[in-house]
Structure formats: C-alpha cells, structure tokens
Phi, psi and omega in degrees: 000148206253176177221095217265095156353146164302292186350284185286349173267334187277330176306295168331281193337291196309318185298329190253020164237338187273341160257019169054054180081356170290116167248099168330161190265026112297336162291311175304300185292347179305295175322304204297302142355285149337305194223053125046046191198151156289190231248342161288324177284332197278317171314219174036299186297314185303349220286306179316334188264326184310305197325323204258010157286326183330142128214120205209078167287314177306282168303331182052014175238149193255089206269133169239148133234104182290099195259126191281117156261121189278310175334280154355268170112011209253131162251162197237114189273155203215131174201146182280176176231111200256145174233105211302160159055014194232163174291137177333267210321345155319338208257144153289119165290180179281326187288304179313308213285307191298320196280295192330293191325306186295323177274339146337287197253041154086010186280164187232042153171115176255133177262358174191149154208132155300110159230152160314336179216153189299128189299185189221154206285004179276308193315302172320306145327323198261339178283325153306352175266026174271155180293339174289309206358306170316319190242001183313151136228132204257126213253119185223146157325335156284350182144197177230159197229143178266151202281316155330286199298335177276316181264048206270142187071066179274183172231118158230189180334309165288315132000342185250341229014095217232109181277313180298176174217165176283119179097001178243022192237139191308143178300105151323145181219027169305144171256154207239102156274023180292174104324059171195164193296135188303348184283329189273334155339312187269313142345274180325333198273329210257051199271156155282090184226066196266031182200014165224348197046031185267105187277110152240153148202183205226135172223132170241121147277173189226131174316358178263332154140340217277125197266127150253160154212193198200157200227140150296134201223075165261177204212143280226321154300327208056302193292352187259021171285176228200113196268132167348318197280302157324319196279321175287332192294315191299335194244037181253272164012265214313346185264359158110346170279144189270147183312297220254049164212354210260154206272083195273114190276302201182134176236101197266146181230117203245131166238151184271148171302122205065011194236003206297121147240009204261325221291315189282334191261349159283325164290323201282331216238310180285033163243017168247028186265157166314070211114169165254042190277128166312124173309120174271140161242124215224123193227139173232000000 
C-alpha cells in the first residue's frame, strides 16, 4: 500500500483543483516515479485527495474515486455530492463523479477506477452503461474486481435495445440556434440520452469568467442517471468549490423541445448555491 505524505497530498490537491479533478498523464507518470508505484497503486494513493472534494453534509461520509483512461493515460477524480434539505436521490456518487469527469473532459474510455469504499448496487449500475463495462476494472481496499463479478445477471443497454453506450455513443450534428456559448452547444451535441432523446446540458459561470460544464448521462436502470445539473455542480466541487460559497455569475440549462424533464430537479439542487440566482432555461 502506497502512502502519500501531507506535502505531497496537499501538491495534488493544488494540482487537481487548478484542473477541475484532472490529473494529466505527466503528472501521473511524475507521481508514479515519486512514489516508487504503478499506476494502480497510484489510483488507489489518490483516493485521499478525491476524498477531499467531497460534500457530504447529510452523511459526513466522505467517498473518493479515481478513474483511468489508458487512451490518455490522464486519472479523473471523482468525490460525492449531497444536497442539504433536497431528497437522497439527488446525490452524486464518487463513482458518477469520476466517470462524469472523465467524460467531460473528452475521454472515450475507462479502463479501471479505484474507490474507497465498495461501490452500491445504483454505482454499479451507472458503471454498467460504459462502452468498457465488459472489461472494467475496480480497485477496493479488498482487492480487484471485474464490474462482472461485482454485477453478476446484469441488466443493460442491451435489454432496452439500446445499441450505443456511455463514451461511446454517436455525437448529435443538430444545429442548436440559442443565445448561448458554443462550448455548452458542443456538450449538448455529446449529451447521452438514449432512452428519452432529451439532448441536455448545463453551463455555470463564476463571477470570475471561469465556465463549467455538465451533460446528461442517462442510464438503462433509469434511476442511476446522472442530470446535467448533478454533472455540472460535481465539476464545480471538483474545482475545489464549496456550493454554498461559490460566487455564481449565471447558470444556464439547455433542452430538447418536447423531450423537457430537466428543469424542476435542476431548480431542486441550486437551492444549495449561494445566493437566488435564477435559472436561464433554453428548449430548442
């Protein structure tokens, strides 16, 4: 077991919050090198730094994960999320945190994720809709595991007959006519909605100019999907901000016409932000 100094865990940290949970794949081998371990014990070491993204007022337990793209070569941090006074189901896992991160931010495939505690049978679900699913692998303080072994007689994409998967599924090439930034445009194009066709996402600015953003993720299960609005606040977190501190400029929410379900659980979770800022909502 590898074990990471305060020092060198407070460097990540900076490092992983000035990249909103990214740790590049130079960083990684820099670490690897550092702390005299591969790239599973370094997943595994990181768990302490995901961990520390957490916000989890409801539970006080604090979850990290750390997810591997072998493409890359980039891990992705992952930590849960809660929201006072709104219903349990509402929360982000660590596992959703991790995979959201990773897809977010352009990766097409996770080949392992590390979590701190044995994942629960919604994580397992939501892991199973990935184009790896087959061949993932999970890294637990008990050992490692194939997403099989953990999930045996599953129900997925296929069952629905649902051909695509999550990071593997075709781009929308829709033209998007809004008032709104080509970047949540291109989010909206990469949205996962294969069983509502709702192309959504979300983009929150910060009075400091710095843009996040977040996608719909649906899932096969239905209930372990993961809403624009969820996809974007972890990757707020993740940048190291506290909900109910962080200096919010505009929060925009984009929907397809006739496909709208998003709006109301988006209003329900931005009541843990700072402030009253009103929702921009855009149906196109």
């Amino acid at each position: 077991m590898v074990i990471i100094d305060s020092k060198t865990e407070e460097y990540i940290y900076d490092i992983a919050k000035q990249s909103n949970g990214v740790i590049a794949s130079d960083v990684v081998s820099e670490l690897t090198k550092k702390l005299n371990c591969d790239r599973e014990q370094l997943q595994q070491a990181l768990l302490v730094v995901a961990a520390k993204f957490s916000q989890a007022p409801i539970s006080l337990f604090f979850v990290g994960a750390v997810a591997f793209d072998k493409i890359t070569g980039n891990l992705y941090l992952g930590a849960n999320l809660e929201f006072k006074h709104q219903a349990l189901s509402l929360v982000v896992h660590a596992e959703q945190a991790a995979i959201n991160n990773a897809w977010v931010n352009g990766a097409n495939e996770i080949t392992s994720i590390a979590i701190n505690a044995a994942p629960c049978g919604f994580c397992r679900q939501f892991m199973n809709e990935l184009s790896s699913a087959g061949n993932l692998s999970i890294l637990l303080p008990t050992g490692k595991y194939t997403l099989s072994e953990l999930l045996p007689c599953d129900f997925g994409p296929g069952d629905l007959g649902n051909a695509s998967s999550l990071m593997a599924s075709d781009v929308s090439d829709i033209d998007i006519d809004l008032p709104i930034s080509e970047a949540l445009k291109q989010h909206l194009r990469y949205a996962y909605v294969p069983y509502t066709q709702n192309l959504s996402a979300a983009e929150l600015v910060l009075k400091d100019g710095r843009a996040f953003y977040g996608r719909y993720a649906e899932n096969a299960a239905y209930s372990p999907s993961l809403s624009p609005m969820n996809s974007v606040l972890s990757q707020l977190a993740l940048a190291g901000e506290a909900l109910n501190e962080a200096d919010v400029e505009r929060i925009t929410l984009v929907e397809k016409a006739g496909n709208e379900n998003q709006k109301s659980v988006a209003q329900a979770v931005l009541t843990s932000l700072k402030g009253n800022l009103p929702l921009i909502h855009h149906v196109f």
